[in-house]
C-alpha positions in Angstrom: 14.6 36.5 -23.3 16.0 35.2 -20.1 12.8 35.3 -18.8 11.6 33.0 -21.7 14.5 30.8 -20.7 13.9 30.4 -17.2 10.1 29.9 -17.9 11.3 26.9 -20.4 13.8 25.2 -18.0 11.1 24.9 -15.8 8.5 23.7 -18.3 11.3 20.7 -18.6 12.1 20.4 -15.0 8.4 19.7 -14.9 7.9 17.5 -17.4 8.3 14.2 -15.9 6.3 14.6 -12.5 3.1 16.1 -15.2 3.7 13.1 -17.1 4.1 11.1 -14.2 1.1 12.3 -12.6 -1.2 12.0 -15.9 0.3 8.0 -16.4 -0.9 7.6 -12.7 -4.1 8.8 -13.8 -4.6 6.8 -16.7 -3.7 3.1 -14.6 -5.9 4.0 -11.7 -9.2 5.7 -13.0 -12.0 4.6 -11.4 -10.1 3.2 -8.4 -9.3 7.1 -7.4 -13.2 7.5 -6.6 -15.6 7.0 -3.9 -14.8 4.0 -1.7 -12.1 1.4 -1.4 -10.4 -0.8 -3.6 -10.5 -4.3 -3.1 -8.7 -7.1 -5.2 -7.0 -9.9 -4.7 -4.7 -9.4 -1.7 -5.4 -5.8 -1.4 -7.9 -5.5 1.4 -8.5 -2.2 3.1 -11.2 -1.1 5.4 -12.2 2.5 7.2 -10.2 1.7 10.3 -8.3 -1.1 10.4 -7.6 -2.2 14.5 -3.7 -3.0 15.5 -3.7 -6.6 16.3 -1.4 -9.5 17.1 -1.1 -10.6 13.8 0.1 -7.4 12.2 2.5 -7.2 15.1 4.3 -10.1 14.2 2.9 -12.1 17.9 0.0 -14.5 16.1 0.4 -18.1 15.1 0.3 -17.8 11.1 3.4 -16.3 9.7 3.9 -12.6 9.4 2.8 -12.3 6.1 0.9 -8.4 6.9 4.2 -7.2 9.0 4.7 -4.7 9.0 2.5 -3.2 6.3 -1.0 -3.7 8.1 0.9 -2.6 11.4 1.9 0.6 9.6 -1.7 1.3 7.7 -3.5 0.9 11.0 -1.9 3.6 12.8 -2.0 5.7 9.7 -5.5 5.8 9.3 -6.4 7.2 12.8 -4.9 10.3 11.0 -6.4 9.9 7.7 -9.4 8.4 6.7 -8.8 4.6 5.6 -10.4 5.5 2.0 -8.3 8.4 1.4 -5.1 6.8 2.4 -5.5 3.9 0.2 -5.7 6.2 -2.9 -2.6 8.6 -1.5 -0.3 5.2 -1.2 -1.4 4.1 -4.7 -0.9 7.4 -6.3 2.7 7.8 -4.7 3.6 4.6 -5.7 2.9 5.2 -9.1 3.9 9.1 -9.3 7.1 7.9 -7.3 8.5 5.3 -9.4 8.2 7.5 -12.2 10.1 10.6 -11.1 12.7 8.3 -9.2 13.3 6.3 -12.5 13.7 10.3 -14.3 16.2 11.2 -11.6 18.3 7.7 -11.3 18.9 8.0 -15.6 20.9 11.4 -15.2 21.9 13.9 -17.4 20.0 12.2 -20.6 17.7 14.3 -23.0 13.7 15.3 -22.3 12.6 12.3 -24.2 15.0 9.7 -22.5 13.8 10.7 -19.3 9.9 11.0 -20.1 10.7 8.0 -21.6 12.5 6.0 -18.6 9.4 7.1 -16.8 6.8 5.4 -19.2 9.2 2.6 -19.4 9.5 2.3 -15.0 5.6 3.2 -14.3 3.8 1.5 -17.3 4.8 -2.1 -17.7 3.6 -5.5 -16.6 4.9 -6.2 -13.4 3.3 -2.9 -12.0 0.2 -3.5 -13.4 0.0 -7.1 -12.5 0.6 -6.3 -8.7 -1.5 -3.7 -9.1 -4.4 -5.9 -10.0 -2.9 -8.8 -7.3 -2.6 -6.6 -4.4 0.6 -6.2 -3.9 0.7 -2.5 -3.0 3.6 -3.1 -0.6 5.7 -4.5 -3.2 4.7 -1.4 -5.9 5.9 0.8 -2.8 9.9 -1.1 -2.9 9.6 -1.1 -6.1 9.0 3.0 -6.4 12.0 3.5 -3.9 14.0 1.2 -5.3 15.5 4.5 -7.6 15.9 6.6 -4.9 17.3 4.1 -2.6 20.3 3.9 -5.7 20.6 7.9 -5.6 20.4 8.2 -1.9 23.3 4.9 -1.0 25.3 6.9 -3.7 25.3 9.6 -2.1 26.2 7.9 1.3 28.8 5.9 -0.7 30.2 9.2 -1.6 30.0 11.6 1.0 30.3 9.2 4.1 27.2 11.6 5.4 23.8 9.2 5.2 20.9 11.4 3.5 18.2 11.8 6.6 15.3 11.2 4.0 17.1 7.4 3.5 16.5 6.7 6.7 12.7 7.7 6.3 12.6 6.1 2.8 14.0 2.6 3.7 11.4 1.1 6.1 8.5 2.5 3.9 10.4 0.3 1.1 10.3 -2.6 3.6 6.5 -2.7 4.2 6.8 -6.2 2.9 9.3 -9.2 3.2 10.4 -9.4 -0.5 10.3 -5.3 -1.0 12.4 -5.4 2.1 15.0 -8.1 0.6 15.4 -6.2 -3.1 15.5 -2.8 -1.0 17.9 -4.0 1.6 20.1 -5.9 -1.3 19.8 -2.5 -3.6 21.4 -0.8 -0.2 24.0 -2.8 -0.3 25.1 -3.3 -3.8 25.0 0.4 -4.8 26.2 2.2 -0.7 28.9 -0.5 1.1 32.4 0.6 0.6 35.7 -1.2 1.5 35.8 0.7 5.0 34.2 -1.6 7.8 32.6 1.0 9.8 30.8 2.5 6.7 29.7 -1.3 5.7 28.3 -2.1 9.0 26.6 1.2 9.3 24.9 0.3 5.5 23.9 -3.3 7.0 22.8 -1.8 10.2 20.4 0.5 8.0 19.6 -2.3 6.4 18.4 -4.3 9.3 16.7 -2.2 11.3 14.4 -1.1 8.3 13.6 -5.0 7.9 13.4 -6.4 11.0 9.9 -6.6 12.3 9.1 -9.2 9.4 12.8 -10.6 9.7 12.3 -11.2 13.3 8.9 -12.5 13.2 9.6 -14.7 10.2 12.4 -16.1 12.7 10.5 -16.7 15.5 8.2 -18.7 13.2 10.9 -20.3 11.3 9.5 -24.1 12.6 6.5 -23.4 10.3 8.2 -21.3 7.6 8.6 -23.8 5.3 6.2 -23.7 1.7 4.3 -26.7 0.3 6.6 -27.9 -2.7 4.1 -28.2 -5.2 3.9 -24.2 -4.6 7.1 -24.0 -7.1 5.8 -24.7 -10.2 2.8 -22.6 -9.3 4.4 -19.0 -8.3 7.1 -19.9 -11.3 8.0 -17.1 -13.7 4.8 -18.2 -16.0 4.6 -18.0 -20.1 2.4 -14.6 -21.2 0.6 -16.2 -24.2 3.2 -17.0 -27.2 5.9 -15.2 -24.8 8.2 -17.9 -23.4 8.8 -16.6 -19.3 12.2 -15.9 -20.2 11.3 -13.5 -23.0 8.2 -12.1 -20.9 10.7 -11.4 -17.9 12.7 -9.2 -20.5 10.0 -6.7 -20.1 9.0 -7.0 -16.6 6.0 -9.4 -17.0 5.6 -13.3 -16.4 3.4 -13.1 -13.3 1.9 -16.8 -11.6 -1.8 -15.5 -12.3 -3.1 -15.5 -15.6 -6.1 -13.5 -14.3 -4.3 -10.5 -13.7 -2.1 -10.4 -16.8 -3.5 -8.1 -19.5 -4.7 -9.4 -22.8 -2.4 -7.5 -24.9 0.6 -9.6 -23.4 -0.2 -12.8 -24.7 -0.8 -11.5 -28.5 1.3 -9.9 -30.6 1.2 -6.6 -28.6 3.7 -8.8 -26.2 6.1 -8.9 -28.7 6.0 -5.9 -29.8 6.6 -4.2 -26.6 9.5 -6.9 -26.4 11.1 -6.0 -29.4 10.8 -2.5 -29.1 12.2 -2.2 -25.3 14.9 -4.9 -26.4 16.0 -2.8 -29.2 15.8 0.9 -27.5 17.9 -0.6 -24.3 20.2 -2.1 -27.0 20.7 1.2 -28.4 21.3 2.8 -24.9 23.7 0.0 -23.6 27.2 0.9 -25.3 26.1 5.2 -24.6 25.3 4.4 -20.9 28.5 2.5 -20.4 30.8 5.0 -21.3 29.5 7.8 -19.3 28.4 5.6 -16.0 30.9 5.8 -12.6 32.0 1.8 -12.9 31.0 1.3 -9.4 27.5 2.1 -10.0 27.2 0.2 -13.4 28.5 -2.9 -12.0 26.3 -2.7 -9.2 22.9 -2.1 -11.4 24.1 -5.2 -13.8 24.5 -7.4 -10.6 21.0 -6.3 -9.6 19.7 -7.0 -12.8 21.6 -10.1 -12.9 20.5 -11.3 -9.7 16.6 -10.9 -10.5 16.8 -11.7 -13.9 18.4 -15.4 -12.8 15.9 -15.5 -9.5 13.2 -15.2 -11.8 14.3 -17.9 -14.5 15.4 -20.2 -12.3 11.7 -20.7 -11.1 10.9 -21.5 -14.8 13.1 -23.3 -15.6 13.8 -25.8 -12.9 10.3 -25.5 -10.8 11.6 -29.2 -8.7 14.5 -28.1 -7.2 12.9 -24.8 -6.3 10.3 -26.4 -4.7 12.9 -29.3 -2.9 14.5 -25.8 -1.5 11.0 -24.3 -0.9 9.9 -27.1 0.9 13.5 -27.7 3.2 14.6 -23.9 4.2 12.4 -21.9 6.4 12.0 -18.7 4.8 13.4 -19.9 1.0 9.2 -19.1 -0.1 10.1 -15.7 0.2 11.7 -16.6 -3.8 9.1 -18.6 -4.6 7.2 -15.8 -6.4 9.6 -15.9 -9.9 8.3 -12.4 -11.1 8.2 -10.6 -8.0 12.1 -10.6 -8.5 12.1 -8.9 -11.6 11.4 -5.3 -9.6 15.9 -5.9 -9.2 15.8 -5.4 -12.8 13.6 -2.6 -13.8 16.2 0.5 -12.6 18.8 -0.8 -14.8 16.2 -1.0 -18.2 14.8 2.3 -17.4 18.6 3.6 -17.6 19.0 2.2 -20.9 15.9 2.6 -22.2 16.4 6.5 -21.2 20.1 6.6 -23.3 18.9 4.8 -26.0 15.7 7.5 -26.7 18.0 10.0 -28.4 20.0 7.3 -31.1 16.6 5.8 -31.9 15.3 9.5 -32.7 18.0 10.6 -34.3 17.6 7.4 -36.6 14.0 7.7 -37.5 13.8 11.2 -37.7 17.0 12.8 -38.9 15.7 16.5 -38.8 14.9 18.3 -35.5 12.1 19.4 -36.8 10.5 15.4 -37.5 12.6 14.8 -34.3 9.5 17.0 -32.1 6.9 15.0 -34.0 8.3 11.5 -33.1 9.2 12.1 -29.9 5.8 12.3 -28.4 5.3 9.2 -30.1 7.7 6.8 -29.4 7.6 8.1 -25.5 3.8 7.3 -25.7 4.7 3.7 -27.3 4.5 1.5 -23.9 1.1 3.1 -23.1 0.1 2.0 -26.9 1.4 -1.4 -26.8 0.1 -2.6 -23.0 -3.6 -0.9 -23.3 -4.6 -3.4 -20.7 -3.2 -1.0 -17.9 -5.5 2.0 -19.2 -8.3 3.5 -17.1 -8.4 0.8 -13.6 -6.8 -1.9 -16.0 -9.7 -1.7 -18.4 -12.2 -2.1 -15.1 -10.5 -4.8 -13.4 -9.8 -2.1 -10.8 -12.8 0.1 -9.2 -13.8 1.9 -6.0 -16.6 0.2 -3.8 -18.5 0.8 -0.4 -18.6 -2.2 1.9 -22.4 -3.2 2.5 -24.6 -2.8 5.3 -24.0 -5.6 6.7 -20.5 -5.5 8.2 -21.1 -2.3 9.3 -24.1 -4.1 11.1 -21.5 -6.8 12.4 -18.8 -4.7 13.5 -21.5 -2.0 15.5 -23.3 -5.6 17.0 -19.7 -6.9 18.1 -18.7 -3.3 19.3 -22.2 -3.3 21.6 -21.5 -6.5 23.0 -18.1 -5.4 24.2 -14.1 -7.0 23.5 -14.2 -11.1 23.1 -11.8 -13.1 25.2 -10.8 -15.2 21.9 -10.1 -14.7 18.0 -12.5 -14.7 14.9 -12.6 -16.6 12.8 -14.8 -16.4 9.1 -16.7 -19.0 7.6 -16.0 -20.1 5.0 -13.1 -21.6 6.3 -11.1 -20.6 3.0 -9.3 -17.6 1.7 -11.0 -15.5 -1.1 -13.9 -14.3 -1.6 -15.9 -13.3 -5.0 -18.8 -10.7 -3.7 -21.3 -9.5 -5.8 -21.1 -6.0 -4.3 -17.1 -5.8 -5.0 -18.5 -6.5 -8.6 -17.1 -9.6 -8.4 -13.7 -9.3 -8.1 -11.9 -11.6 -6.0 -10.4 -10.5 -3.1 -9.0 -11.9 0.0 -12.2 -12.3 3.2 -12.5 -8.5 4.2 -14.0 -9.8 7.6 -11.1 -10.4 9.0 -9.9 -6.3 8.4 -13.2 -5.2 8.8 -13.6 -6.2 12.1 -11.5 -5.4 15.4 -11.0 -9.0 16.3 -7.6 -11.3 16.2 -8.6 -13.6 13.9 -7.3 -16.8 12.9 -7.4 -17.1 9.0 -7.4 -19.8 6.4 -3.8 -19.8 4.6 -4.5 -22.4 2.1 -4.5 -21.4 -2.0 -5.5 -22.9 -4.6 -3.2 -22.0 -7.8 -4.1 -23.2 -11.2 -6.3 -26.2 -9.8 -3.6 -27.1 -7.5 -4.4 -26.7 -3.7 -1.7 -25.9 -1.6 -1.9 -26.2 2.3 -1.3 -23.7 4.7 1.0 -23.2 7.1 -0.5 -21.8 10.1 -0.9 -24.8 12.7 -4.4 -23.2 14.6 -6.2 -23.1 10.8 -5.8 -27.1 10.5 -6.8 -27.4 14.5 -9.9 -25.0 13.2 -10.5 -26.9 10.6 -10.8 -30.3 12.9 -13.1 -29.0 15.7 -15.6 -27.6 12.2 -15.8 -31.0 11.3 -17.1 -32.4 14.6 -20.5 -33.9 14.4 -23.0 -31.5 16.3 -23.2 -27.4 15.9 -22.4 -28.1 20.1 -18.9 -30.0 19.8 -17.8 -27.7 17.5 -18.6 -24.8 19.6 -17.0 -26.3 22.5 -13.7 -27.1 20.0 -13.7 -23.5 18.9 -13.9 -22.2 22.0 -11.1 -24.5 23.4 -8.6 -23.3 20.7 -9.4 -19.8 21.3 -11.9 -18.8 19.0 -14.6 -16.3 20.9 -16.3 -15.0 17.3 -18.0 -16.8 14.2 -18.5 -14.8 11.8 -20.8 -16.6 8.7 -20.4 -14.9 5.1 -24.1 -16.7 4.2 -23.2 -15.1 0.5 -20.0 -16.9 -0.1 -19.5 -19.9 -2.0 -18.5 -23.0 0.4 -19.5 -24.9 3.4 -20.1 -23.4 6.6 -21.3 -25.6 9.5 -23.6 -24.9 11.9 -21.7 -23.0 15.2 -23.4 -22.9 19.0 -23.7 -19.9 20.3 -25.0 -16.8 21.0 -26.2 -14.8 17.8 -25.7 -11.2 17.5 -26.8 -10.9 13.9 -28.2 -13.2 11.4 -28.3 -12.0 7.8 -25.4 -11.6 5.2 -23.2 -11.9 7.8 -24.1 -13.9 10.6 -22.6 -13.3 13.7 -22.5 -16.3 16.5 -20.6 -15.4 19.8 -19.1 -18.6 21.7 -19.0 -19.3 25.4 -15.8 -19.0 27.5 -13.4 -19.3 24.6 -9.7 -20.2 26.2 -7.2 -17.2 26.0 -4.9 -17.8 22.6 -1.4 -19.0 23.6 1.3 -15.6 23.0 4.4 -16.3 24.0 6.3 -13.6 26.3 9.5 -14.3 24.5 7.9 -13.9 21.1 6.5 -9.9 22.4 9.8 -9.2 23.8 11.7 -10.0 20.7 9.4 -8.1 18.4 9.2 -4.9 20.7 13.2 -4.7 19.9 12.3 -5.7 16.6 9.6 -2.5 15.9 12.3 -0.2 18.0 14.6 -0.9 15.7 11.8 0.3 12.5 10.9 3.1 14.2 14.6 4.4 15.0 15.3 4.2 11.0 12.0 6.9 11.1 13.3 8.8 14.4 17.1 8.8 13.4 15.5 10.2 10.0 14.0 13.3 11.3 16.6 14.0 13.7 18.9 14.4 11.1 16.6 16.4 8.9 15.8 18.4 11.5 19.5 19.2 12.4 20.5 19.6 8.6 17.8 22.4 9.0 19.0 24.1 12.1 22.5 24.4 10.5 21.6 25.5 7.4 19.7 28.3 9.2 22.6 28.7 11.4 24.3 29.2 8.3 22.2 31.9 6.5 
């Protein structure tokens, strides 16, 4: 008999992470295969070289710091392809068992359910289909960062695995904001020393994109026109508001899943609504005060981010347009991931009332239960199996492997690359035509300097890296000569032609390494890009401070160890 017990409480102990796991499944299907996944901004490429602009040191603001910095010494230990799939998995398979863990002592079906509820909705399937793996990373710690700064908040001893968790939750300059803001909220304490210890954490895990964004604060201001286009956006018939109650309301219709703008949307609404309803009055009676205040200010404070886009795109884009670094907002939705730990809690409390409701008898109670936790996979079938094929695994062609072994034989440049078309996606017929930000400039080991400039919803909105608009003048020179000798003047040692892609690309001087797909035109003594000493002197500090939150990490572990053996 106790056997049969034991073998039972771990059949439910295990229960979330094989649920977990088998959701992950499910969303990413054919994008666990052979090859790479590559869609919208999510661009990753068998070895991706450490460059200037993941370091923070380039001209165009840090918007790969320190993510692309992190990924490209990662994969000189595993294989580009394979790490790719490992992130994506553990962001999914993360979230989940953090959201199972944050909801607390709750029954098997609330927390199966807070996992559906945290891993299966709209905003991770929207940023899984944008690109935004960084983000779906924060978003995944975001639980675990609440159980780890409530520990510290409660002990006074800071959990080594926080330190290891917080700048993997900072890969990205919002992540890092709703991380470093969740760090706060739910770890400061009245006692100075503790507080500055929590914002020191804080700060060190964010400060290569912090201080890089500073150093190119003159330039860190958005177009305003970008406001009304990264607003908080309807989902069909659902009003922004109303989509944001369920974690959708994403700027791109072409990543939002056709079940959201028909009744399914509502549906899901109503039924989420009603079960965190049910949950609210149960969760407040048993939660520490401390705690609950600080998940309904986090909720509070993404949920009103995220509106405020909507509802008054002008004066976002006035403040977009005015404060260097105020963009960082200008994605409505993106806020929304301050909101999700709170209506997985909920959600997970108000499982057992609902059951108890609908199915009065244990016995009808088994039946349903399967049921109603399997009701957000029903209701968003969008999400299902690589987001019914938006998402799949692809080899890169012959021909930039043929570009980056002709550029590899002709030895390291003196200037940057650039990629013609000067413009920033790209629809390839061998990515199956999915769009996805120029590969070229991962694919090859080349500083590059890359067009920044969108175009949202028929709007076009300028970039804001000062070398792309001098690129873009010495391209429209007369003769394939003067533009050569412009290129070459601003830097630019590599032209590298997509002949597939859709747009212009004018004739470039030079010496031609390849001509096919990809054509490959090497330029004469290009000048030697501008980096400013200061700039490399403030980011080394910058990246010291990252990489202590790691060291300071496994020290601790590693002494927590060494006691505990000490101890035994």
């Amino acid at each position: 008999m106790a056997l049969d017990q034991r073998r039972g409480g771990r059949a439910v102990q295990a229960a979330p992470a094989l649920w977990s796991l088998l959701l992950a499944v499910l969303m990413l299907g054919p994008a666990l295969g052979r090859g790479f996944v590559l869609s919208y901004d999510m661009v990753w490429v068998p070895d991706l070289a450490l460059r200037a602009d993941f370091l923070g040191i380039a001209s165009g603001l840090p918007r790969a710091v320190p993510s692309d910095a992190v990924v490209a010494v990662l994969d000189e230990l595993v294989p580009g392809e394979l790490l790719q799939k490992l992130v994506l998995t553990a962001a999914l398979v993360g979230a989940g068992l953090g959201a199972a863990r944050l909801v607390g002592e709750v029954s098997l079906s609330g927390r199966l359910m807070a996992v559906t509820v945290y891993q299966w909705n709209p905003l991770v399937v929207e940023r899984l289909l944008i690109g935004h793996w960084p983000v779906l990373l924060g978003y995944a710690a975001l639980p675990w960062v609440i159980l780890g700064a409530r520990r510290w908040r409660g002990t006074g001893s800071l959990p080594p695995w926080l330190c290891l968790l917080m700048p993997v939750a900072s890969l990205s300059a919002s992540a890092g904001v709703a991380t470093a803001l969740v760090l706060v909220l739910c770890g400061a304490t009245r006692r100075p020393a503790h507080l500055l210890r929590v914002a020191g954490l804080a700060a060190a895990a964010n400060a290569p994109w912090l201080v890089a964004g500073l150093l190119h604060a003159a330039s860190a201001t958005t177009a305003g026109a970008g406001a009304r286009a990264f607003a908080l956006a309807d989902e069909g018939s659902l009003p922004g508001p109303v989509a944001a109650l369920t974690l959708g309301g994403i700027w791109n219709s072409e990543v939002v899943p056709d079940a959201r703008a028909g009744l399914l949307g509502w549906v899901a609404t109503v039924l989420l609504v009603l079960l965190a309803a049910a949950g609210a009055r149960r969760w407040w009676r048993g939660a520490d005060r401390r705690d609950a205040v600080a998940l309904l200010v986090m909720w509070g404070v993404g949920f009103t981010l995220a509106v405020a886009t909507w509802m008054a795109p002008e004066t976002a884009g006035w403040l977009f347009s005015t404060v260097p670094g105020a963009g960082l907002f200008r994605d409505g939705a993106r806020a929304l991931v301050l909101c999700a730990p709170l209506l997985a809690i909920l959600v997970a409390h108000g499982t057992e009332p609902v059951l108890r409701l609908v199915a009065p008898e244990a016995g009808s109670r088994a039946v349903f239960a399967p049921v109603l936790v399997a009701l957000p996979v029903l209701v968003l079938p969008g999400a299902l199996w690589g987001a019914g094929g938006s998402l799949g695994a692809v080899a890169y062609p012959e021909s930039y492997v043929a570009a980056r072994d002709v550029l590899a034989r002709e030895g390291r440049s003196a200037g940057d690359l650039v990629s013609l078309p000067l413009s920033s996606y790209r629809q390839p017929a061998w990515n199956d035509d999915r769009k996805v930000l120029d590969p070229v400039w991962r694919y090859l080991p080349y500083d590059y300097v890359a067009s920044d400039e969108l175009v949202v919803g028929g709007t076009t909105l300028p970039g804001e890296d000062p070398r792309v608009a001098e690129v873009a003048e010495a391209l429209e020179l007369g003769t394939p000569e003067a533009r050569a000798s412009a290129l070459a003047a601003e830097g630019v040692g590599v032209v590298v032609v997509d002949t597939t892609a859709v747009g212009t690309a004018p004739d470039v001087a030079g010496r031609v390494l390849l001509d096919g797909d990809l054509r490959v035109v090497v330029l004469e003594d290009p000048a030697r890009p501008e980096r400013h000493t200061s700039w490399t002197i403030a980011m080394v500090a910058a990246w010291a401070g990252f990489l202590g939150c790691v060291a300071a990490g496994v020290l601790q572990a590693a002494r927590a160890r060494r006691r505990g053996r000490i101890q035994r």
